[in-house]
C-alpha positions as a Markdown table, in Angstrom:
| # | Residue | x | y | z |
|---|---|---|---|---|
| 1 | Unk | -0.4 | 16.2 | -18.3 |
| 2 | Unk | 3.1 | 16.1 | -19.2 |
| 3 | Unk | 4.4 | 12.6 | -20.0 |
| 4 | Unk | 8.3 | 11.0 | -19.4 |
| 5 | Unk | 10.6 | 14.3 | -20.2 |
| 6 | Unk | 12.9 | 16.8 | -19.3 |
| 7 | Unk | 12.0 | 17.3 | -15.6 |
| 8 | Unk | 10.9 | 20.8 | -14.7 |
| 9 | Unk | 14.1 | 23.6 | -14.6 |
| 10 | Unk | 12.4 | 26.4 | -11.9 |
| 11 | Unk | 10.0 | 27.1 | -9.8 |
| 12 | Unk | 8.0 | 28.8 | -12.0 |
| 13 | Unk | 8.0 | 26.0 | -14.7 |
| 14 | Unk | 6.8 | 23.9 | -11.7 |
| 15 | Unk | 4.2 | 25.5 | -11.4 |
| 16 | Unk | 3.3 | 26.2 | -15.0 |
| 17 | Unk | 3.1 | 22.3 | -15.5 |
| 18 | Unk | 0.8 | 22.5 | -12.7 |
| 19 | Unk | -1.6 | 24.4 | -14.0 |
| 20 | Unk | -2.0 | 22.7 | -17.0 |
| 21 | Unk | -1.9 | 19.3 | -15.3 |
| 22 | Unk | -5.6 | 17.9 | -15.4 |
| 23 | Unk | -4.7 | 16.1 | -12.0 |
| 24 | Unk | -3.6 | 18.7 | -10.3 |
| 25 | Unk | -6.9 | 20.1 | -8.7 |
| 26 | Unk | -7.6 | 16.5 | -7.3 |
| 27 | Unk | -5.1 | 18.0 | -4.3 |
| 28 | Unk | -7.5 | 20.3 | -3.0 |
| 29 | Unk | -9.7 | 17.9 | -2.0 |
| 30 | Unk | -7.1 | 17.1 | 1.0 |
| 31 | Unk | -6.4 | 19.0 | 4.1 |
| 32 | Unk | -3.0 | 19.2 | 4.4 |
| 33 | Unk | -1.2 | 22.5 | 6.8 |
| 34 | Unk | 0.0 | 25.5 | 4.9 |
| 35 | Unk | 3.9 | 25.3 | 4.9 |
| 36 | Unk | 4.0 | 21.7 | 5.1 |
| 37 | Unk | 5.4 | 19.3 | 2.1 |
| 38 | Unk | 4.1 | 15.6 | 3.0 |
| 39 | Unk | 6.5 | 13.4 | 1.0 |
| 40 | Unk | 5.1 | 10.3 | 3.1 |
| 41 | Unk | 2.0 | 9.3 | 1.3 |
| 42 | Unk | 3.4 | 6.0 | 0.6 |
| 43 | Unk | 3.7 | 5.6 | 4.8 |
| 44 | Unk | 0.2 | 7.3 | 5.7 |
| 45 | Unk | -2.1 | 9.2 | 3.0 |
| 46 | Unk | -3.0 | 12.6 | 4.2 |
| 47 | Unk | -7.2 | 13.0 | 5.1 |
| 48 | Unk | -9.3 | 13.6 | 2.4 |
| 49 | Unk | -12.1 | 16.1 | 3.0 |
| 50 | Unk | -14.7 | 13.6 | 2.4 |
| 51 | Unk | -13.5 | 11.7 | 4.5 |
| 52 | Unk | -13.2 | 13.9 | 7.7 |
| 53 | Unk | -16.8 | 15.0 | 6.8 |
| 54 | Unk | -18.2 | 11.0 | 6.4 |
| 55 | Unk | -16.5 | 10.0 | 9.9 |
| 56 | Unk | -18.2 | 13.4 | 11.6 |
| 57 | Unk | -21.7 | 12.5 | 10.1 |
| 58 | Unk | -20.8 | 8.7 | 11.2 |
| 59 | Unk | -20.1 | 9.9 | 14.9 |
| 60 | Unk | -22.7 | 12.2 | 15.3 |
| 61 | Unk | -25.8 | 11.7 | 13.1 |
| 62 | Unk | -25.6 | 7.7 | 12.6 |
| 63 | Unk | -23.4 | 6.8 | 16.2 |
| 64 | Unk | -25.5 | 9.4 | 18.0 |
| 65 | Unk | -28.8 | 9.3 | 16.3 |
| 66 | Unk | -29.0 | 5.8 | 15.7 |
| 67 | Unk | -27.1 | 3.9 | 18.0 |
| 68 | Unk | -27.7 | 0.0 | 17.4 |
| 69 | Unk | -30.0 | 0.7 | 14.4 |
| 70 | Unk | -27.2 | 2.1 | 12.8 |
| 71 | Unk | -26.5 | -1.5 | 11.4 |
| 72 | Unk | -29.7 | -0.8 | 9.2 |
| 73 | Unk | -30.6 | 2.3 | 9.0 |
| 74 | Unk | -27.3 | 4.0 | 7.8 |
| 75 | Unk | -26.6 | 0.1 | 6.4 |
| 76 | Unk | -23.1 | 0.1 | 8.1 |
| 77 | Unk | -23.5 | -3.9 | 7.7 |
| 78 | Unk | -23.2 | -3.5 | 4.2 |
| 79 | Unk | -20.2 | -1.4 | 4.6 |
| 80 | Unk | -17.4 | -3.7 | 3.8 |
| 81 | Unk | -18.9 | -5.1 | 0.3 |
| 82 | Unk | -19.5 | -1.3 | -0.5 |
| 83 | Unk | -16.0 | -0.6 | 0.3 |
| 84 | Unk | -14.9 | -3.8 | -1.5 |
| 85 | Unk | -16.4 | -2.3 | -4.5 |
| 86 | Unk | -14.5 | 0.4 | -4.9 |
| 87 | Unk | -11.4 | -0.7 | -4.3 |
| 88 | Unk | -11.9 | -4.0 | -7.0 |
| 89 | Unk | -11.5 | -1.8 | -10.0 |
| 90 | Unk | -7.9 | -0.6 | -8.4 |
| 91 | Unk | -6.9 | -3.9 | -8.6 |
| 92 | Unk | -8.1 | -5.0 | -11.2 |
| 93 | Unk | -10.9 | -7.4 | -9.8 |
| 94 | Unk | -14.4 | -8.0 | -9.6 |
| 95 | Unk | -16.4 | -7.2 | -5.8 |
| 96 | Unk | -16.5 | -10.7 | -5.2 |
| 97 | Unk | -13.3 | -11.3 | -5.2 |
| 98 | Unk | -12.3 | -8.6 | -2.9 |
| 99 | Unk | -12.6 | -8.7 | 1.6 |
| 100 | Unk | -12.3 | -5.3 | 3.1 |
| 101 | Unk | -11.4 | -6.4 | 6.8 |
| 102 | Unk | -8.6 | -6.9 | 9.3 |
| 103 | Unk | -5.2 | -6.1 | 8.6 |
| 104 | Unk | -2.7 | -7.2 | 6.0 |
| 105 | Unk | -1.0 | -9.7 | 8.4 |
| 106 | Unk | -3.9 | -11.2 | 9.5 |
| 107 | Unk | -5.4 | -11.1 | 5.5 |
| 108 | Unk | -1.9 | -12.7 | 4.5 |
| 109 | Unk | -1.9 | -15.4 | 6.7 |
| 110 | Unk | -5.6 | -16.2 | 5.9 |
| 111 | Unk | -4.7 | -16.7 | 2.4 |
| 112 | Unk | -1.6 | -18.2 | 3.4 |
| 113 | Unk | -3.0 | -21.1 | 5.5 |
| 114 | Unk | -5.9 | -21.6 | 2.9 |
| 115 | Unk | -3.6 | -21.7 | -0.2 |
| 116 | Unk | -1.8 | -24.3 | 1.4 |
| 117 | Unk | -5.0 | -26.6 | 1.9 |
| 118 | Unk | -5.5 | -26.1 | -2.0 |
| 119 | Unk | -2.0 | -27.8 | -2.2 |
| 120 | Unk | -2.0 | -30.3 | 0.2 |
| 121 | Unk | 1.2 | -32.0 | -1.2 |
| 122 | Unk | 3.5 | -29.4 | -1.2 |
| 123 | Unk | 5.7 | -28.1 | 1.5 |
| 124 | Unk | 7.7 | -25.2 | 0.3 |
| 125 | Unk | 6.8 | -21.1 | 1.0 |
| 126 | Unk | 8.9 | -18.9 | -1.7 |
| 127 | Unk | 9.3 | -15.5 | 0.2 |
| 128 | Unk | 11.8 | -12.6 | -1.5 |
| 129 | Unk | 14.7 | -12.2 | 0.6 |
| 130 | Unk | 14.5 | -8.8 | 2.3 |
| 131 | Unk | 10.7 | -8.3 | 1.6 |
| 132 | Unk | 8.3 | -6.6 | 4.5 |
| 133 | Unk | 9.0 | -8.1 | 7.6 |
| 134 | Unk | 5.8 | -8.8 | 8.7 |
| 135 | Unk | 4.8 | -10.6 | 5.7 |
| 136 | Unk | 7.8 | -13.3 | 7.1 |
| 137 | Unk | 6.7 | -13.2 | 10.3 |
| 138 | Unk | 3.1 | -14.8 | 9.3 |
| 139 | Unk | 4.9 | -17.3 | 7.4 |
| 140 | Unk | 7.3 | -18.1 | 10.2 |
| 141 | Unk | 4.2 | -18.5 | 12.4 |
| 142 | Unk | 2.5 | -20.9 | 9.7 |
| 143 | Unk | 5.6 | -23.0 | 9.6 |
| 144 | Unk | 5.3 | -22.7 | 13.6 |
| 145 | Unk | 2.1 | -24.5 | 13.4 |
| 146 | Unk | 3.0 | -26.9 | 10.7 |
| 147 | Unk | 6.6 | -28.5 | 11.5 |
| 148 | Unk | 6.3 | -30.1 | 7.6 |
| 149 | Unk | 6.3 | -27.2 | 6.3 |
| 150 | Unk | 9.5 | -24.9 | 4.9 |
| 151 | Unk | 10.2 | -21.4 | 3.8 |
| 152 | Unk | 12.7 | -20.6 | 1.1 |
| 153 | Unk | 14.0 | -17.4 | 0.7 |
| 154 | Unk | 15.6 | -15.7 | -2.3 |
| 155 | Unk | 16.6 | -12.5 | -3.7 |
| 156 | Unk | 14.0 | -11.3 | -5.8 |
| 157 | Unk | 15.9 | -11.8 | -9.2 |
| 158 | Unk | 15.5 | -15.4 | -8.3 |
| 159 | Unk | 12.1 | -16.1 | -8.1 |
| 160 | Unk | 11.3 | -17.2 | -11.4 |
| 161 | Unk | 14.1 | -20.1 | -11.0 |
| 162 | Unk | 13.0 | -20.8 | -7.5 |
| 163 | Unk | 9.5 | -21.9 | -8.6 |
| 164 | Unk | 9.6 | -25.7 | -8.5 |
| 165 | Unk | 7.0 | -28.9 | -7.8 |
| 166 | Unk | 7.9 | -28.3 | -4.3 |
| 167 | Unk | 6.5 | -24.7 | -4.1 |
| 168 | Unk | 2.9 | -24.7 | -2.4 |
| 169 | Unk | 2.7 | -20.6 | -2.5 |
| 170 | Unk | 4.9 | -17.6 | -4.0 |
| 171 | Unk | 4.6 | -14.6 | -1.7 |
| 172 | Unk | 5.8 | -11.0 | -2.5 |
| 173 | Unk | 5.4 | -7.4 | -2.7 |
| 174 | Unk | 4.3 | -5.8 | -6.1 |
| 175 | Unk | 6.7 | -3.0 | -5.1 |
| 176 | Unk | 9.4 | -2.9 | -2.2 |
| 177 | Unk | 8.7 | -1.3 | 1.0 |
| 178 | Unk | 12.2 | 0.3 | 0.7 |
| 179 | Unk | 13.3 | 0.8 | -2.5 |
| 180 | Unk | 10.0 | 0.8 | -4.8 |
| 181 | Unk | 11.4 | -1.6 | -7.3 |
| 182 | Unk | 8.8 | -3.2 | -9.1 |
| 183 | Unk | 8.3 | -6.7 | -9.3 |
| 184 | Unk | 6.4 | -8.7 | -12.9 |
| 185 | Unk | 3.7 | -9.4 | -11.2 |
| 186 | Unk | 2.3 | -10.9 | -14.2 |
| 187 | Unk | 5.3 | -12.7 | -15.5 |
| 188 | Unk | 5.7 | -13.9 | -11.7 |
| 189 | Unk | 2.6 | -14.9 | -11.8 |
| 190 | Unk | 2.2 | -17.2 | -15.1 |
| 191 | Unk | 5.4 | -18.8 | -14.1 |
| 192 | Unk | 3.8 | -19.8 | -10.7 |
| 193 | Unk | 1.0 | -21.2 | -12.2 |
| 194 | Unk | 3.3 | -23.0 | -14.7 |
| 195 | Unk | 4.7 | -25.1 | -11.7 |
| 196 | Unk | 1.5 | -25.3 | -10.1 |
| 197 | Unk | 2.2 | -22.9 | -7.3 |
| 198 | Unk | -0.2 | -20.3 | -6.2 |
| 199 | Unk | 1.0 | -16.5 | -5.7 |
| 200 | Unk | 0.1 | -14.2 | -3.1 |
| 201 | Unk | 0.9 | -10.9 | -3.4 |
| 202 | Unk | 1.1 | -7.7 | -1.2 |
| 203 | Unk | 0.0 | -4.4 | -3.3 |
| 204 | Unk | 0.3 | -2.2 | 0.2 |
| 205 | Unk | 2.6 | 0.1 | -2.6 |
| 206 | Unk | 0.6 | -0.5 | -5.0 |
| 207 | Unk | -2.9 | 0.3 | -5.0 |
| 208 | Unk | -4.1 | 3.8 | -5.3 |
| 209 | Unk | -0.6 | 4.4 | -7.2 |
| 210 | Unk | -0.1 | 2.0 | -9.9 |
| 211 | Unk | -2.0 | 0.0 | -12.6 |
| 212 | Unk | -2.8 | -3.3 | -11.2 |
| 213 | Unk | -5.0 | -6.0 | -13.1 |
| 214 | Unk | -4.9 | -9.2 | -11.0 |
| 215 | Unk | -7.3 | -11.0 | -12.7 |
| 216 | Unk | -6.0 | -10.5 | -15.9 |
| 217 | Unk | -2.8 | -10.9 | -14.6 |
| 218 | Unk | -3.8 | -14.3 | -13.7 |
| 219 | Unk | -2.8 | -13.7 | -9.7 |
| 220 | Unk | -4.5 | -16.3 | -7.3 |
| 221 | Unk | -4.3 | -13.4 | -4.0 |
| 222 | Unk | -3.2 | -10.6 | -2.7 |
| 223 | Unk | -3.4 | -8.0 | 0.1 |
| 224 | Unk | -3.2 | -4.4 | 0.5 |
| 225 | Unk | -3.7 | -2.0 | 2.9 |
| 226 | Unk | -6.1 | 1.0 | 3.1 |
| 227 | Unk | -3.7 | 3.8 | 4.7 |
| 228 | Unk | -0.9 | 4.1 | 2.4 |
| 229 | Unk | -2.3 | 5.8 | -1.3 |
| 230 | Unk | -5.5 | 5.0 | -0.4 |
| 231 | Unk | -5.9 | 7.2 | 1.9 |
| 232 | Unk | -8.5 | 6.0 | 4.7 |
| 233 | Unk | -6.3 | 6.9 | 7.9 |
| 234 | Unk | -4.0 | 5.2 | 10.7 |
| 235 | Unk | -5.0 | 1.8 | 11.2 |
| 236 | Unk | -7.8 | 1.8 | 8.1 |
| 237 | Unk | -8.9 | -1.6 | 7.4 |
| 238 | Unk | -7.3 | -4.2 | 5.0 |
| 239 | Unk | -8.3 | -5.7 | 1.4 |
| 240 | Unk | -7.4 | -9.4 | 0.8 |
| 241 | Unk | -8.4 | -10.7 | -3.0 |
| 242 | Unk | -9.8 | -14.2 | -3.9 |
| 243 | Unk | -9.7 | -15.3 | -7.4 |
| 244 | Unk | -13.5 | -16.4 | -8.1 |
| 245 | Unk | -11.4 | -20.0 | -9.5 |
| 246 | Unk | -10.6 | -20.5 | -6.0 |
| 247 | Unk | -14.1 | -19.2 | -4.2 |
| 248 | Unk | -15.4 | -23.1 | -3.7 |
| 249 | Unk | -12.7 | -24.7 | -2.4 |
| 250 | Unk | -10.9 | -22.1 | -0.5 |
| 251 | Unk | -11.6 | -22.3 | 3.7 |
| 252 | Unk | -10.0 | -19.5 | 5.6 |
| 253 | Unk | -8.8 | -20.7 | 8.9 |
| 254 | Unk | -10.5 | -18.1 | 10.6 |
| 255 | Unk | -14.0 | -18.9 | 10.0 |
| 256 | Unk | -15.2 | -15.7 | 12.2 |
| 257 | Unk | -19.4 | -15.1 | 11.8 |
| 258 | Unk | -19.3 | -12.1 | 9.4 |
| 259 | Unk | -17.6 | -14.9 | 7.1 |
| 260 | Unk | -20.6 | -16.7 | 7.6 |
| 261 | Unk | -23.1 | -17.4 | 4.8 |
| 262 | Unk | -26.2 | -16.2 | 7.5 |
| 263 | Unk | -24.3 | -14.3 | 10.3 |
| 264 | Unk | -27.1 | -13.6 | 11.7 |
| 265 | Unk | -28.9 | -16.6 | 11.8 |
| 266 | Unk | -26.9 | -17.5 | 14.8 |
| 267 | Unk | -26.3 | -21.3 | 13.7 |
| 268 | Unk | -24.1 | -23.4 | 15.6 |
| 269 | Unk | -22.1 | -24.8 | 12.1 |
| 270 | Unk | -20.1 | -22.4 | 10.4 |
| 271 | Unk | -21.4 | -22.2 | 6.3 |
| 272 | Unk | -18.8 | -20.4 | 4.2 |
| 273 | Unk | -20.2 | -16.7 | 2.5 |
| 274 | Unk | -19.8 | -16.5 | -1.0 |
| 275 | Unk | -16.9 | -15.3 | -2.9 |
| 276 | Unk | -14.0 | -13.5 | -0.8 |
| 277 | Unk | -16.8 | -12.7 | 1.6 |
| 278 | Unk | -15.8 | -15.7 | 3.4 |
| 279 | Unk | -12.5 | -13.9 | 4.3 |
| 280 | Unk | -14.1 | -11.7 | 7.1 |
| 281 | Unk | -14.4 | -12.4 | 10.5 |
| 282 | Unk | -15.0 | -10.5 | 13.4 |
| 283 | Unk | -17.5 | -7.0 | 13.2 |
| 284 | Unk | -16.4 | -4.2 | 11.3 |
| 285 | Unk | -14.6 | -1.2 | 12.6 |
| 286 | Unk | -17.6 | 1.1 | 10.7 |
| 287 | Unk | -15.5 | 4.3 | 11.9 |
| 288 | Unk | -12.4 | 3.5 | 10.0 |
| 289 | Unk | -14.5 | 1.9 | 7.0 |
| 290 | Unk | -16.3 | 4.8 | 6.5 |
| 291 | Unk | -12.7 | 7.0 | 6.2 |
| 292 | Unk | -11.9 | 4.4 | 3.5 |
| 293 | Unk | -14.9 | 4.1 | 1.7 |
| 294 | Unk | -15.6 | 7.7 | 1.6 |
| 295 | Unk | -11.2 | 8.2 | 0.6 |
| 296 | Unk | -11.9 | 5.9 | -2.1 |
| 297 | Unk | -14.3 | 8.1 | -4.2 |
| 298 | Unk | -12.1 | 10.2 | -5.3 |
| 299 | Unk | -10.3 | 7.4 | -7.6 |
| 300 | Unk | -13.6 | 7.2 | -10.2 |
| 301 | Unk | -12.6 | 8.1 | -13.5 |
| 302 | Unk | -9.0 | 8.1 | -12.6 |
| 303 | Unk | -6.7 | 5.8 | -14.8 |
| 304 | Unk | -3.9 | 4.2 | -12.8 |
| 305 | Unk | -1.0 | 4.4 | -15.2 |
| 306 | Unk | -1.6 | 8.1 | -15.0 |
| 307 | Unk | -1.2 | 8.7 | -11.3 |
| 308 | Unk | 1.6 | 6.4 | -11.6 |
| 309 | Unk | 3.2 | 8.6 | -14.6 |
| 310 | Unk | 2.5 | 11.6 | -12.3 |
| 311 | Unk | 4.6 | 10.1 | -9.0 |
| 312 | Unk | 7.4 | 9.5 | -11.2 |
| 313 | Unk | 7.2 | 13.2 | -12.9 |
| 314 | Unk | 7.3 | 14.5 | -9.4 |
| 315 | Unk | 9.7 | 12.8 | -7.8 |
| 316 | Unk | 12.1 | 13.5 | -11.3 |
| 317 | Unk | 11.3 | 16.6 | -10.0 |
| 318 | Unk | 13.0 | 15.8 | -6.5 |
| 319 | Unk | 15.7 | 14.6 | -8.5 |
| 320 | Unk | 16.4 | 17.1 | -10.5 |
| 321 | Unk | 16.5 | 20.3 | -8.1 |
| 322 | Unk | 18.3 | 18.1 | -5.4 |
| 323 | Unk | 20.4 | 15.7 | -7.7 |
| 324 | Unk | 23.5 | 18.0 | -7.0 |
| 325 | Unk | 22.9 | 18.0 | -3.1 |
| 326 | Unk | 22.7 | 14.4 | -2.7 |
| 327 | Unk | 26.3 | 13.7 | -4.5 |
| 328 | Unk | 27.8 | 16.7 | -2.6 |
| 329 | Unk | 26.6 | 14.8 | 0.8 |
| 330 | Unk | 27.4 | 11.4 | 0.1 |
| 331 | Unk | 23.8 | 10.3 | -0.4 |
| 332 | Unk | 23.1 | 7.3 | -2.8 |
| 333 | Unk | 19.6 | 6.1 | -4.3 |
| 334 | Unk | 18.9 | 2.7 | -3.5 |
| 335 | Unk | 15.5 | 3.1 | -5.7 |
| 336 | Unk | 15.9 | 1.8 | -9.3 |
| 337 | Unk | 17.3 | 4.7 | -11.5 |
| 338 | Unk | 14.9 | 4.0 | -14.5 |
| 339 | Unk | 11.1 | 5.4 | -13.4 |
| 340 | Unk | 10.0 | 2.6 | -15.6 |
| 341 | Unk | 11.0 | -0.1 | -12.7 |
| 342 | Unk | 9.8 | 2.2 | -9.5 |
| 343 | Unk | 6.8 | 2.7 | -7.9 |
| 344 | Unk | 5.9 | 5.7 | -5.7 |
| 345 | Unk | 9.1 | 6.4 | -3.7 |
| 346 | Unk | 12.8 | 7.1 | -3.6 |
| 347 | Unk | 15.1 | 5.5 | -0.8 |
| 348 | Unk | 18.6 | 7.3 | -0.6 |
| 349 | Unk | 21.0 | 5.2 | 2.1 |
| 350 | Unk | 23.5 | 7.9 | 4.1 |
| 351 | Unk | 24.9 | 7.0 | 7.2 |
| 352 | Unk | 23.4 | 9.8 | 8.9 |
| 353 | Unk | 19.9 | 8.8 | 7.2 |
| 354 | Unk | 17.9 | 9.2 | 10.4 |
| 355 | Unk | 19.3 | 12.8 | 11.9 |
| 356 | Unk | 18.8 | 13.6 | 8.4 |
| 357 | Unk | 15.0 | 13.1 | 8.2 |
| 358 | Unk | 14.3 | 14.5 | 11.6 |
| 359 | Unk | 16.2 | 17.8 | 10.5 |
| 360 | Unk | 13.8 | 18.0 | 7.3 |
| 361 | Unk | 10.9 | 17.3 | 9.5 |
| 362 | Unk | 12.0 | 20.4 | 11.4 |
| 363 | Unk | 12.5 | 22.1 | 8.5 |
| 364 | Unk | 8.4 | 21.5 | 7.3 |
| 365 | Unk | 9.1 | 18.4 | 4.6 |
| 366 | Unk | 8.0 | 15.2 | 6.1 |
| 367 | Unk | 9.7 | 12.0 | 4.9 |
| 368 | Unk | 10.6 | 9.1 | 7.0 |
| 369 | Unk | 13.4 | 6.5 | 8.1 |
| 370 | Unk | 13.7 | 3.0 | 7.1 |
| 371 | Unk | 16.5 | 0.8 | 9.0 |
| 372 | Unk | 19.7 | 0.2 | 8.6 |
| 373 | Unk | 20.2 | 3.7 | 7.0 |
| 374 | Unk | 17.4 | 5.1 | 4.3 |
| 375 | Unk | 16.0 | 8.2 | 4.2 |
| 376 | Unk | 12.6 | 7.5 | 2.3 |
| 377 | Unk | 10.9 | 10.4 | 0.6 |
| 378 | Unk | 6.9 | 9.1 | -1.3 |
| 379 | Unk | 5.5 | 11.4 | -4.3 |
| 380 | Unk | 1.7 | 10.6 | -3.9 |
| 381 | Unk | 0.3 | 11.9 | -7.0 |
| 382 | Unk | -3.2 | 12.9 | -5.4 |
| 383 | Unk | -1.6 | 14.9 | -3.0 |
| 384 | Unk | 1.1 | 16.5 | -4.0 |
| 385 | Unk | 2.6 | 19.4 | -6.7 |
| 386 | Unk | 5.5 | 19.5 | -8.8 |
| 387 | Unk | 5.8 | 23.0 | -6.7 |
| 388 | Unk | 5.3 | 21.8 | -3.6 |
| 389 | Unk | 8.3 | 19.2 | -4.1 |
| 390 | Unk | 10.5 | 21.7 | -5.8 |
| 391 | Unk | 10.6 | 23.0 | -2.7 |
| 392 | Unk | 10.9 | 20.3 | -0.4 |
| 393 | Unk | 14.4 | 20.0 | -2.6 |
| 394 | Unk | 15.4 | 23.5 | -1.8 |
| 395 | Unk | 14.6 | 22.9 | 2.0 |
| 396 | Unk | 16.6 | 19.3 | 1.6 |
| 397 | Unk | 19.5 | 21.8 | 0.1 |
| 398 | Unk | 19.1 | 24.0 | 3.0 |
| 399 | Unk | 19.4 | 21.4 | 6.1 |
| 400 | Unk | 22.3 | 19.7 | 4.5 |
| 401 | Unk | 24.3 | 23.2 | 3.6 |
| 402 | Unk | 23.8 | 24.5 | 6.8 |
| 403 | Unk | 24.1 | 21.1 | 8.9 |
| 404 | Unk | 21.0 | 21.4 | 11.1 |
| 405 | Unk | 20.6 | 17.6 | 11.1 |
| 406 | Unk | 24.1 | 17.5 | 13.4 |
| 407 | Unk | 21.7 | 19.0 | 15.9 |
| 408 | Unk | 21.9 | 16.4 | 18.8 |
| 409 | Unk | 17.7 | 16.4 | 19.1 |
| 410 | Unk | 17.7 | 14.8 | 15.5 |
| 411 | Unk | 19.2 | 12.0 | 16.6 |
| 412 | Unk | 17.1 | 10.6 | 19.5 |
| 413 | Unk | 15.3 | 7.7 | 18.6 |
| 414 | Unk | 11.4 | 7.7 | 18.3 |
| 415 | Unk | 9.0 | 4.9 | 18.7 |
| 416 | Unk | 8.0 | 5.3 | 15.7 |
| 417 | Unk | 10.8 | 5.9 | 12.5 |
């Protein structure tokens, strides 16, 4: 695979590097239309094959056939830890330490509340000033339910100094949602546990994409969630990680009875499950856990750092046949301009941003909108070519020169951005 470099100067060199990239045939094993260039893995991962065949033999050989026996026979109870299992070495954990359940606003404020009982004498949340909102919005309703306690927020540049004797908990996102500048999550993390705060982290624009070793990062938790790189559909289910350190005295406040040591044994006292097992709840969604888990196979073997060195080759790529096109149309890149310090995305702000992206949706290259005024275009490495975004530049060129985005139907405003 071709490392950090000149980026690729034609279509035809595009596709030379293709050929002799040894990731390249991974793309195959995801149905994707002909015509169409996806640039919004990082939003929603395309379907895997295996996984469109795993949810038809769930619905009508195990659903069908089995009904209720299903929980044994096709072991869907065991589903989550199975799941769990594969996504650990992503992130750089053991299976005990990771929860495949809920969402990641309901796995947050889990390890949110419970960090908070492990430091019963400090009051302060650290949150990074323009972070996901729906990361602050399960603080906010932590504070809602404990008047003693505060939020601080800073910008991230901040963080280290922010990190006093009063900080309970550091919560933030491995890379941002918008511009895909990555954080030090293990310098973060050591300075945490120098002032005897815990960290929390969101990897939702992380895993599947990046190297990530929590453990030996020294991280306490973290979310993710299953639909982004990894690929396991709308809605997939969650991950939530519990450092083993933390497995005895952590209690989630939302002791439901798959968390419970003996679901099954119906007891009237909650007993905690051991490891991060104790983070589940209700019953599994085994539809949506089988699209993860089967999804997930297709990262054995892989190494992180080099789907991660393949995002950044293609969207260099982007760059490079569109560079000229964004300055001629008043386009700026909000993402960091060294690869080193980005994740899997570009953000360019324009104030026509949204038009913009439903003109290139018409045109067959699928990005998407982030407020005030970014368009957002994601280079998932699984899924995508260096040809394949060469041409989503020339397509970019082509709505901008000929102005289809003025088009009055680009600018009505979906549900959904």
């Amino acid at each position: 695979m071709a490392g950090a470099g000149e980026p690729p100067s034609s279509l035809a060199d595009c596709r030379r590097r293709d050929r002799a990239d040894p990731l390249d045939p991974l793309v195959r094993r995801f149905r994707q239309p002909r015509g169409e260039v996806y640039l919004d893995g990082n939003s929603l991962g395309p379907p895997p094959r295996a996984a469109i065949a795993a949810v038809r033999r769930a619905l009508e050989a195990e659903w069908a056939g089995e009904r209720v026996a299903g929980w044994n026979t096709a072991d869907w109870i065991g589903l989550p830890a199975r799941t769990a299992a594969r996504i650990a070495p992503l992130i750089g954990a053991r299976p005990d330490e990771v929860a495949v359940a809920d969402s990641v606003s309901v796995n947050l404020f889990k390890l949110a509340a419970g960090a908070l009982a492990l430091r019963p004498d400090r009051k302060v949340l650290l949150a990074v000033e323009g972070d996901f909102p729906t990361d602050g919005y399960m603080l906010q309703g932590l504070c809602g339910l404990r008047p003693d306690l505060s939020i601080r927020t800073v910008p991230a540049r901040d963080l280290a100094g922010a990190l006093d004797s009063k900080v309970a908990l550091l919560v933030a996102s491995q890379a941002d949602y918008r511009t895909a500048a990555l954080a030090d999550l293990p310098g973060l993390s050591r300075r945490a546990s120098e002032a005897g705060a815990l960290t929390l982290w969101d990897l939702s624009h992380t895993a599947g994409l990046a190297p990530v070793d929590l453990d030996a990062a020294g991280a306490d938790m973290a979310v993710g969630c299953g639909y982004k790189y990894l690929n396991g559909g709308p809605g997939a289910p969650a991950f939530a990680f519990l450092a083993r350190r933390h497995h005895e005295a952590f209690a989630s406040p939302l002791p439901g009875w798959m968390g419970h040591a003996e679901p099954f044994a119906f007891a009237p006292g909650y007993a905690p499950a051991r490891g991060a097992a104790r983070l589940m709840a209700g019953t599994p969604p085994i539809l949506s856990l089988t699209a993860l888990h089967a999804a997930l196979k297709v990262f054995e073997g892989l190494d992180p750092g080099a789907l991660l060195e393949r995002s950044r080759d293609l969207s260099d790529t982007f760059l490079a046949r569109a560079g000229p096109a964004l300055e001629a149309h008043g386009f700026t890149c909000v993402s960091p301009p060294g690869r080193e310090d980005r994740g899997g995305h570009l953000a360019f702000a324009h104030p026509h941003a949204y038009p913009v992206v439903q003109a290139l949706i018409a045109a067959g290259v699928t990005g998407d909108f982030r407020a005030p005024d970014l368009m957002r275009l994601g280079f998932s490495p699984l899924t995508l070519t260096r040809a394949r975004v060469w041409e989503a530049a020339v397509r970019f060129e082509r709505v901008m020169a000929s102005g289809a985005w003025r088009d009055p139907v680009h600018s009505e405003r979906r549900r959904v951005t």
